[in-house]
Structures are given as structure tokens and as C-alpha cells.
C-alpha positions as CSV (number, residue, x, y, z in Angstrom):
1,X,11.1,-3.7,10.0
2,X,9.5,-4.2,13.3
3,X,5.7,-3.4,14.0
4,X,4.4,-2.0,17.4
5,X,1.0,-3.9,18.3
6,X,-1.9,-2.0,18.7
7,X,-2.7,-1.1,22.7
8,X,-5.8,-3.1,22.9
9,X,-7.7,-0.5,25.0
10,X,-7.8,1.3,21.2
11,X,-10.0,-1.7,20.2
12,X,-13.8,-1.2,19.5
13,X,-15.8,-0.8,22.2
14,X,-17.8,-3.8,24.2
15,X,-21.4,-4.4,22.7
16,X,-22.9,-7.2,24.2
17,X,-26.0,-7.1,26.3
18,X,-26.1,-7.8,30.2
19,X,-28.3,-11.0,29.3
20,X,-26.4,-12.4,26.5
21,X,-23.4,-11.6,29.1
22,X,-24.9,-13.6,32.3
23,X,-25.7,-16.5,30.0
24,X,-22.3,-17.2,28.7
25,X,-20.9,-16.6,32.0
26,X,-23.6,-18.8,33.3
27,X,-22.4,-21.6,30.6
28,X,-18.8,-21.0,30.9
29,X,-18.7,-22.2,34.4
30,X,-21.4,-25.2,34.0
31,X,-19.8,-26.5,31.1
32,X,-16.5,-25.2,31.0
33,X,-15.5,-25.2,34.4
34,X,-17.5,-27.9,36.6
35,X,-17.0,-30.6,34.5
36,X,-12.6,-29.7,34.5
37,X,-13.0,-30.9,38.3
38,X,-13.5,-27.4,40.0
39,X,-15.6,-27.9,42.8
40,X,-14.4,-25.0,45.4
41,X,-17.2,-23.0,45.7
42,X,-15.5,-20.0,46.4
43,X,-14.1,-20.2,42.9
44,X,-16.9,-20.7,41.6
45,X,-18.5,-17.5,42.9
46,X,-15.2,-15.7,42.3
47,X,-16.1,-16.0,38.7
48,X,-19.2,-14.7,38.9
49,X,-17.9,-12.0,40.7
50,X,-15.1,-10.6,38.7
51,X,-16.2,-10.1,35.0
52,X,-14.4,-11.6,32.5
53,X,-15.1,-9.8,30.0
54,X,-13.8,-6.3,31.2
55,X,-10.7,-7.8,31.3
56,X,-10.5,-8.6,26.8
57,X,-9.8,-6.7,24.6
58,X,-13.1,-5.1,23.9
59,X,-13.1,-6.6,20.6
60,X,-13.3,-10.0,21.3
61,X,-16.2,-9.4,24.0
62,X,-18.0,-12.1,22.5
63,X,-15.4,-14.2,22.9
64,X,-14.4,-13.9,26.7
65,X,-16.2,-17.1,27.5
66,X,-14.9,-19.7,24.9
67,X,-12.8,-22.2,25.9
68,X,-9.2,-20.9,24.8
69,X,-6.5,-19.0,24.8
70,X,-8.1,-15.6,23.6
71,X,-5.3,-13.3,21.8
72,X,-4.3,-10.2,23.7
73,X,-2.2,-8.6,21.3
74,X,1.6,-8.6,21.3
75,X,2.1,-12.4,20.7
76,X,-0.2,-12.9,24.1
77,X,-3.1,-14.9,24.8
78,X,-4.9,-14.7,28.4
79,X,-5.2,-18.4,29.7
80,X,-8.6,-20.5,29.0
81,X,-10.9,-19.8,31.9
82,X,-11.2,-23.7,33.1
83,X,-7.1,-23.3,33.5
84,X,-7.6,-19.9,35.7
85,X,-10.0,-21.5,37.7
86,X,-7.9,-25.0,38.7
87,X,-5.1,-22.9,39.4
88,X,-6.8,-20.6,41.6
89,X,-8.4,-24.1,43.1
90,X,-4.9,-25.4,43.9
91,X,-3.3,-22.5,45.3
92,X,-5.9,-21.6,48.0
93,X,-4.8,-18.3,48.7
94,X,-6.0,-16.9,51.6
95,X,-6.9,-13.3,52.8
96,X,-3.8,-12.3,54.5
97,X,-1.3,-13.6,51.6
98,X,1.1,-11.2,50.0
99,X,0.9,-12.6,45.7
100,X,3.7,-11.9,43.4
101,X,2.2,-12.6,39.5
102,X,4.7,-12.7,36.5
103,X,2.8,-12.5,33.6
104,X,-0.3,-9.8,33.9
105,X,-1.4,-10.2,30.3
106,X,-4.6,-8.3,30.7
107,X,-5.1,-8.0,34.2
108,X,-7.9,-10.4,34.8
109,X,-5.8,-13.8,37.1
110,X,-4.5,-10.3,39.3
111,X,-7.6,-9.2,39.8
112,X,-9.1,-12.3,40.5
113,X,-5.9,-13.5,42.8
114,X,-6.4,-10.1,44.4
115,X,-10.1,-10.8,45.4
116,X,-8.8,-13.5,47.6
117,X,-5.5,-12.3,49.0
118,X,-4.4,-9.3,50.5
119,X,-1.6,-7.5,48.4
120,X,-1.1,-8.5,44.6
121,X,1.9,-7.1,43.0
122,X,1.9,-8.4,38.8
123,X,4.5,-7.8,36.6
124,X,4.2,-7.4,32.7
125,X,7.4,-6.7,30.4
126,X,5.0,-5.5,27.4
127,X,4.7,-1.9,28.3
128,X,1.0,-1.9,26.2
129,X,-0.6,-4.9,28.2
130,X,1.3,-3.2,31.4
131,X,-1.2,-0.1,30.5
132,X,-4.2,-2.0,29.3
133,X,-4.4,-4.3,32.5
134,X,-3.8,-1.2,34.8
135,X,-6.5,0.4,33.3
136,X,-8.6,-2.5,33.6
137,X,-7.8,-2.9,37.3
138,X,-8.6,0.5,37.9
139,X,-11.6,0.9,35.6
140,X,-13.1,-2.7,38.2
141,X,-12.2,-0.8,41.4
142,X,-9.4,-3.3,42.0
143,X,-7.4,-1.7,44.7
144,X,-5.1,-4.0,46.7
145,X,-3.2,-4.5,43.2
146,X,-0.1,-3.1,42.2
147,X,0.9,-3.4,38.1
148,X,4.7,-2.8,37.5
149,X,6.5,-3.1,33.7
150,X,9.6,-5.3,34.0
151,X,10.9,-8.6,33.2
152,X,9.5,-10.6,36.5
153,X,11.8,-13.7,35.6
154,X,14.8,-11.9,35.8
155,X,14.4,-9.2,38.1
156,X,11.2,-10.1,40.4
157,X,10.4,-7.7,42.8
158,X,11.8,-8.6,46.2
159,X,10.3,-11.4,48.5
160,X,9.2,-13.2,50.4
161,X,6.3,-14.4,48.8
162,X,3.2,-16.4,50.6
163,X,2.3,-16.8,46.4
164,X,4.1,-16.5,43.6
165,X,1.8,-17.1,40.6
166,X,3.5,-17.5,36.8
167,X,0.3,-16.3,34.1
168,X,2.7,-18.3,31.7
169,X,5.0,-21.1,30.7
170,X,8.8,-21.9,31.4
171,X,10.9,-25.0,30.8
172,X,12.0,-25.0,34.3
173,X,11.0,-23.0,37.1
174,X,13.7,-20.5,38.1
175,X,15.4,-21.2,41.5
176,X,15.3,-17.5,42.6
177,X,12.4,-17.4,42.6
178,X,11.5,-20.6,44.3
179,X,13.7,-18.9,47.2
180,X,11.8,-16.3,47.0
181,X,8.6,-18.4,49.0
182,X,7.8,-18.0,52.3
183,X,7.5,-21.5,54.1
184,X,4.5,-22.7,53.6
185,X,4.1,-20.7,50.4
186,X,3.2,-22.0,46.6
187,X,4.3,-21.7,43.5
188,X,2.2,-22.2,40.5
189,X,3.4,-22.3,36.8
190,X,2.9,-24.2,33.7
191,X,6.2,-26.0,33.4
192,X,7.8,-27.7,30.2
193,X,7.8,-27.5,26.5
194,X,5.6,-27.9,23.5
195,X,3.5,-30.6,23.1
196,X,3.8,-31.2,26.5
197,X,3.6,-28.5,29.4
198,X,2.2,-29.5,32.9
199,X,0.8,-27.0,35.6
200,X,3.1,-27.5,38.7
201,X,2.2,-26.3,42.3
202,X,5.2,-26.4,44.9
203,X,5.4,-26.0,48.2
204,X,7.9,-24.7,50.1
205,X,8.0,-27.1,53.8
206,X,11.2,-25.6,55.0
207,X,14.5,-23.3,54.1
208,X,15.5,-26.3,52.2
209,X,13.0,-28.7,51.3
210,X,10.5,-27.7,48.2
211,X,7.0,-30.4,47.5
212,X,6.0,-30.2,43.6
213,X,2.3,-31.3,42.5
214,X,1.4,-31.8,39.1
215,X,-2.0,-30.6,38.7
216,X,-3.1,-31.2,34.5
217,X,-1.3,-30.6,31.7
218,X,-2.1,-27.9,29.1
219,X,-0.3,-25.9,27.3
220,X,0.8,-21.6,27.2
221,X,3.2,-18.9,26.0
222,X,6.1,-18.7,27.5
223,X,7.3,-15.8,29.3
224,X,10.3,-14.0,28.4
225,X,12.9,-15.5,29.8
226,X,11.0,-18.6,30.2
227,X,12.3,-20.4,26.9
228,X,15.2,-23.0,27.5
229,X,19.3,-22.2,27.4
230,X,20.6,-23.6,23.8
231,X,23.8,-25.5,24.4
232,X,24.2,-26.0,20.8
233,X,27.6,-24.8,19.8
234,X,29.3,-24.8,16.6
């Protein structure tokens, strides 16, 4: 028997007050974020900027601050804050970039990737977190974005790519997409398998020639697709 998740826009509505909201904003990037080595300022105001928690499911307002992986719904989990912000510290994306995200989840890395660049396009397979983050997006007055349902590891919309972000984990990063980079462009994912998965930038320097950083480890789902090839045969 299979069970459809419940869309999380049809969660109960947000409740907490603009005070109690500032502080744990105020908190999550003093405590949280500061201390993970995030110094870029612009980050920093980025997160006051975008609200985090328009982008939750409205039940777990109270939540949007912690430092985790808050459930989505449908097996998903948006990533802990302090990892959204050292990825967005790495990549550096600048106002004239073109940003391809696999893995929208609920809408809140586009929209934060898409107050720095100039074109975001996200792709989400789950048709329910596809709705929920467009709605968000919309809902924030995030224009420049574009949220399409598909399977971005298989079939990613067509490059090239100044970013290509991945809001998710895979044991090895796929070579199309690499090829997909501009020169000079980056590549961020959280690359590996459980218990150990490391965020990797890489670079493209030329047609042929790739640069890959490892920035922390941590830990994420991995997107569909993402999980490695058994060669296990009978």
C-alpha cells in the first residue's frame, strides 16, 4: 500500500510573533552560524534578509532556527542553516550568474541563491514540495526564480551553468553535469555516503581541467538518483 504525503502548505498555519521571530533569527546566526566559520558579511545579511521561516512547513515555525535538518515531508529534510550559509560562503555567486539548483525541497537555498545571482532555475522531482516551494517563492516576491518538477540528476535542464548547486547528497558527482559548468563556474554538493559525506566545491579552470575543494563534512538525503550503482550480482 503506498501513502501520498501530505502537501505541507495544508499544515497549520504560522503563529509565532515578529519578536519571538527576530530573536531566534538573531540567535541562529550568532550562535549557529558565526561560530561554523561564516564571516562573509554579505551572508550574513542575506539571512536576515530572506526569512526562514516562510520557507517551513508552517508547522514547524518554531522550529525554523534550530540547528538541523527540519523534516519537509516526503522523506525530505531542508539542510541546517549553518550548512546553507558555508555553502553560499564558498560559492560566491555573483549578480550576473545564471544558477541551476537540483534539489528545491522547500524553496528557501533558491530563494536565497537567487538574492545573489541573476536567474535561478531549481528542480524538485516531488511534485508536492515542487508546489509548496513555488508557492513560497511567490508568496516572498522571489521573481528571478524559476521551479520546474523533474528528476535534475538525470535530465538537468540544459547548460551552461556559471552555478550548479545540489540541495542534497550523491555518492559521486555526475559527470554531465560537471560538463554542464561554464569555465570559471562551481559546483557544490555534498558528496559520499553515510557516516561520512563531505561538501565539495569544484571548479571548472578549463574545457578539461576540473579543481575540487572540500569544504566540511556533514551529512544529507540523497537525491534521487544520487544513491550508488549495486554491482552485487547473484
Amino acid at each position: 500500500m503506498s501513502i501520498t504525503p501530505t502537501p505541507p502548505q495544508q499544515l497549520a498555519p504560522r503563529t509565532l510573533d515578529p519578536a519571538t521571530l527576530a530573536s531566534a533569527r538573531f540567535n541562529m546566526i550568532e550562535q549557529q552560524i558565526r561560530p561554523w566559520d561564516v564571516h562573509a558579511q554579505d551572508v550574513l545579511e542575506l539571512l536576515n534578509v530572506v526569512k526562514r521561516e516562510s520557507y517551513v512547513p508552517p508547522s514547524q515555525a518554531s522550529l525554523a532556527f534550530v540547528d538541523m535538518a527540519l523534516p519537509l515531508g516526503a522523506g525530505q529534510h531542508m539542510l541546517p542553516p549553518r550548512v546553507e550559509a558555508r555553502l553560499l560562503q564558498a560559492l560566491q555567486v555573483k549578480s550576473h550568474e545564471q544558477v541551476l539548483e537540483i534539489g528545491t525541497g522547500s524553496g528557501y537555498m533558491a530563494a536565497l541563491l537567487a538574492h545573489k545571482a541573476h536567474k535561478v532555475t531549481s528542480v524538485e522531482v516531488n511534485p508536492s514540495l515542487r508546489e509548496f516551494a513555488a508557492a513560497n517563492l511567490q508568496r516572498e516576491g522571489v521573481a528571478n526564480t524559476t521551479v520546474v518538477e523533474g528528476n535534475g540528476l538525470a535530465n538537468p535542464p540544459s547548460g551552461p551553468w556559471d552555478v550548479i548547486v545540489l540541495s542534497g547528497a550523491v555518492a559521486t558527482i555526475p559527470a554531465g553535469l560537471l560538463q554542464q559548468l561554464k569555465v570559471g563556474g562551481r559546483l557544490a554538493a555534498i558528496v559520499g555516503q553515510l557516516p561520512i559525506m563531505q561538501m565539495q566545491v569544484v571548479t571548472r579552470l578549463s574545457e578539461a581541467d576540473y579543481q575540487t575543494r572540500v569544504e566540511f563534512e556533514t551529512v544529507a538525503d540523497v537525491l534521487v538518483g544520487g544513491a550508488p550503482v549495486s554491482t552485487f550480482k547473484f
